[in-house]
N, C-alpha and C positions, 0 to 999 in steps of 0.2 A: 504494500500500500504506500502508496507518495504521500508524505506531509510536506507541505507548502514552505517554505526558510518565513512565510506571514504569519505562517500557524504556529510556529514553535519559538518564533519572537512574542508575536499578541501574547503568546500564552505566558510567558516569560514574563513580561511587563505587566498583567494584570498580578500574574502570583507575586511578584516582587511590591506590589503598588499597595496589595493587602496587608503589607508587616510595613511597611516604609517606614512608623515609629517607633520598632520594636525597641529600637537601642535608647530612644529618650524616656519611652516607657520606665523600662529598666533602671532611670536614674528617675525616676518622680517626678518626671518632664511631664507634657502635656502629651499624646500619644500622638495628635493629628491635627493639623487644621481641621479636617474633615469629621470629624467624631467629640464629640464631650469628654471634657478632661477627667481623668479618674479621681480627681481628687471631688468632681460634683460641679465644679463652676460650669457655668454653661458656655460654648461652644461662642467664639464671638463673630462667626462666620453664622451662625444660625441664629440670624439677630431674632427672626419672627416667632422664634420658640423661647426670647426671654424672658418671662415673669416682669410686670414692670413693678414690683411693690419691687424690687430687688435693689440696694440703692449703693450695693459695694460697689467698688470696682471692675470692671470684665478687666479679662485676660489682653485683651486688647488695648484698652487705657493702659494696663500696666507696659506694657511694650514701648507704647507710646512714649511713658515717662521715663524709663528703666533705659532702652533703646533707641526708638525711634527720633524722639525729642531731641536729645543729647546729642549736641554739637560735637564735643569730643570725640563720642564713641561713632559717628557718622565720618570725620573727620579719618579716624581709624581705619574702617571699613573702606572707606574711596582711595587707599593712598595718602591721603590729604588734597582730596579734591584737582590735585595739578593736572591742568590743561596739556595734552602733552601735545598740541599744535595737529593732530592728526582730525579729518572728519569722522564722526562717530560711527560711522559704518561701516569703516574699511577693515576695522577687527573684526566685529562678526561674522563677515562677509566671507573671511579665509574660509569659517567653521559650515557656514552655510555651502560653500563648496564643498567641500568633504563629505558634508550629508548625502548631497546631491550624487558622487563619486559612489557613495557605497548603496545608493539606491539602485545604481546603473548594474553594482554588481550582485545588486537580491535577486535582479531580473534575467540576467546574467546564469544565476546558479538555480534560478526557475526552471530554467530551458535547458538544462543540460539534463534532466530527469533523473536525477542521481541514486543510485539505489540508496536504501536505509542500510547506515552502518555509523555506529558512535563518531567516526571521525567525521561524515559528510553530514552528521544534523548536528555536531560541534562548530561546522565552518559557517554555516547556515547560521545561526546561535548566534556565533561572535560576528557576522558580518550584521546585523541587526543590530547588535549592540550597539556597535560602534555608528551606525547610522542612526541612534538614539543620542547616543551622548553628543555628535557634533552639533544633531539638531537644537538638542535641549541645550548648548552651550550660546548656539547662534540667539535663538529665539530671545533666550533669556538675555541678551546685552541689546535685543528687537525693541523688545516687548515689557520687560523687567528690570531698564536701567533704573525705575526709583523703589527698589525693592529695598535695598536699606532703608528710605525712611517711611516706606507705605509695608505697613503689616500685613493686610491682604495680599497683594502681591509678594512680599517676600514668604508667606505662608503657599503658596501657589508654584511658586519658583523650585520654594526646597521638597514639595510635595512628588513634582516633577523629576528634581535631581536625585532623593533617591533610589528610584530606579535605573539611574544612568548609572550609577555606582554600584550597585549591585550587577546588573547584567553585565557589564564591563570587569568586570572583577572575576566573576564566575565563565564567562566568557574565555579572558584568556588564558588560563590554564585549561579548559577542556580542549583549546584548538592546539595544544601539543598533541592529543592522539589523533588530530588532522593528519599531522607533520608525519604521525610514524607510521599510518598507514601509507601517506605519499611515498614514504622511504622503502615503505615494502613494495609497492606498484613498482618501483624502481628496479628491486631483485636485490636488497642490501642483505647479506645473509642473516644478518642477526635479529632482523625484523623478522624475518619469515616465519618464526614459531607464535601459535596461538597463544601461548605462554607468555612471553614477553610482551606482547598487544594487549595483554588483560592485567598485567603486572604495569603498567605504563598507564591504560587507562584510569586502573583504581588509584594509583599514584596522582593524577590530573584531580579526579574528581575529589580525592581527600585533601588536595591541596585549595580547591575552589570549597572545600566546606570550611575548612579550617580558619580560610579568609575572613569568612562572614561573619566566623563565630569572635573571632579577633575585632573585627567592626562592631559588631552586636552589644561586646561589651565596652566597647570604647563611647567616646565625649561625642559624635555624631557628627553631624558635617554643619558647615556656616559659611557666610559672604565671603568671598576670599578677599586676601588684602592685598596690596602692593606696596605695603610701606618702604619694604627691600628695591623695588623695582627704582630703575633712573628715571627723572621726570620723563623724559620724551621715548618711553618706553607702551609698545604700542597695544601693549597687554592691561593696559589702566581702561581701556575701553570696553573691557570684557566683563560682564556681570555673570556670575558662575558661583556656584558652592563648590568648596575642598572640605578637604578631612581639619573637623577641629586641632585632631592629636595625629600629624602626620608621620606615619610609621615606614620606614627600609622594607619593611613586611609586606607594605601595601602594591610594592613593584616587582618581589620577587618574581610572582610569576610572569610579567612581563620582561624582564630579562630571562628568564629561564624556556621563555615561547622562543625568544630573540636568539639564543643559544642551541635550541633545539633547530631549528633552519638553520642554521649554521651549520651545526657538527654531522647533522642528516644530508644536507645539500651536498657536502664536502664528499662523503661517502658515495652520494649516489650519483656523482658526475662520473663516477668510475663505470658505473651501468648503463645510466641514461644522462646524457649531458643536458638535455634539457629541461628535467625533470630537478637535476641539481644546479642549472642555474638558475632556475625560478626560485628556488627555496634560500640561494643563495643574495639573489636580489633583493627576496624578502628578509633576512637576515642584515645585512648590509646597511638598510634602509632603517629598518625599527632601530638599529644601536647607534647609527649618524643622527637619524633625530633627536633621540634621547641624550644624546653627547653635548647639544650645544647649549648654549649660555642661559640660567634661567626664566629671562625675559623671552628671549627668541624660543627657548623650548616648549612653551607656551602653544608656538604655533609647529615648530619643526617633529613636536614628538607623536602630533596626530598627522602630520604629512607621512613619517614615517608608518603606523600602522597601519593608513590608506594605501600607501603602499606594498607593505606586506603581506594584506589582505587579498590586494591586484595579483597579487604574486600568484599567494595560494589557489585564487579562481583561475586562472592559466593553466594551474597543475591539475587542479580537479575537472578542469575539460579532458587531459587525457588520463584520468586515473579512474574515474566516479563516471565511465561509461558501459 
């Protein structure tokens, strides 16, 4: 039976969508924009269900005053507001290209009918992701430049962005067993045992559970800042959520996808050269993105997996037929 690379995204991002608060939950955080806070306040997105004898405070007002209000902590959040002389549209716009790029290749890995195997609904998976996350990154710097100081909107933005982080996450450690089936279509001998394809698998996917659970208990995500960045740094134009408590943890498995095309490619040019220069392309490219300067990597480290990705669908037209 064919599942659609729509159907096994859709289905990704709604199950991701349904725990989005799991992790604030877990600290006494409010659970959701979307849902009443467990502590009993009422929900300040669901104005029409508020009691009006109620005369506290909503969770709302408090934002307001706590966050939104606050010049300092707005101040914080923008960088310090610096102009950095560029038009507002030309950062997004990178991100909206990339989206655009991995749509071409959903459609792309539509048409190639691919039979079902953990590696071809893995590529499928992570190619979705990643044309989740460029969009929700474009959109939100569109549509969500006054999310710091409007609560609606940034309740809407981060609603959005947890699921770009989770499917993204989980995503690229499952598309190393893309890699090592590629590697066996190639004829690498060491792939060729069912053994090791199922030892490699459960390794991917306990490395993608392990992530989550790492995130889950961690501080959650929030406005990224640019305090670090140079004024005319062109990533100040980017309104996007990161990891509160950014962890080395959090990129392992993207260096270890990035490594995996590598050390696989390497091997399988010996068999099929074209099979190992695609994976070598895609290797190449994710660790030149991720290499450059933190302003610029901003935009070079998603060229690099756009890339990657390009790769990998080249290879699965001749492997996944």
């Amino acid at each position: 039976m064919k599942i659609s690379p729509f159907s096994t995204v859709a289905f990704a991002i709604l199950a991701s969508a349904l725990a989005i608060d799991k992790t604030e939950a877990s600290n006494g955080q409010s659970r959701s924009p979307l849902v009443n806070n467990r502590n009993g306040k009422i929900n300040p997105f669901f104005r029409g269900t508020r009691p009006n004898h109620i005369q506290a405070k909503t969770h709302t007002q408090q934002l307001k005053q706590s966050r939104f209000t606050s010049k300092e902590h707005s101040l914080t959040i923008s960088g310090g507001e610096v102009d950095n002389g560029y038009p507002d549209f030309i950062a997004p716009s990178f991100f909206l290209v990339f989206a655009g790029v991995m749509t071409y290749l959903i459609y792309e890995l539509s048409d190639l009918n691919m039979p079902f195997t953990l590696g071809s609904k893995a590529l499928s998976f992570t190619t979705g992701s990643l044309l989740w996350d460029n969009l929700v990154i474009s959109l939100g710097s569109f549509f969500f430049d006054d999310a710091k100081t409007n609560p609606v909107r940034y309740g809407m933005l981060k609603a959005l962005s947890y699921p770009r982080f989770t499917l993204h996450s989980v995503g690229t450690p499952l598309c190393v067993i893309t890699v090592a089936e590629m590697g066996k279509a190639a004829g690498i001998p060491a792939l060729q045992s069912k053994l090791v394809q199922t030892v490699i698998a459960l390794g991917c996917i306990a490395v993608a559970v392990l992530d989550r659970l790492k995130f889950a208990r961690g501080a959650g995500i929030d406005l990224a800042t640019y305090d670090d960045s140079p004024e005319k740094a062109l990533e100040r134009d980017i309104t996007r959520f990161t990891y509160k408590e950014p962890s080395f943890t959090y990129v392992i498995p993207a260096i270890v996808l990035a490594l995996s095309n590598l050390v696989i490619g390497i091997s399988a040019r010996k068999y099929d050269k074209s099979i190992g220069n695609w994976l070598l392309f895609g290797a190449v490219s994710a660790l030149a993105g991720n290499a450059a300067p933190g302003p610029i990597m901003t935009f070079t480290g998603n060229v690099g997996e756009v890339l990657m990705l390009f790769a990998l669908v080249k290879v699965a037209a001749k492997v996944y037929v």
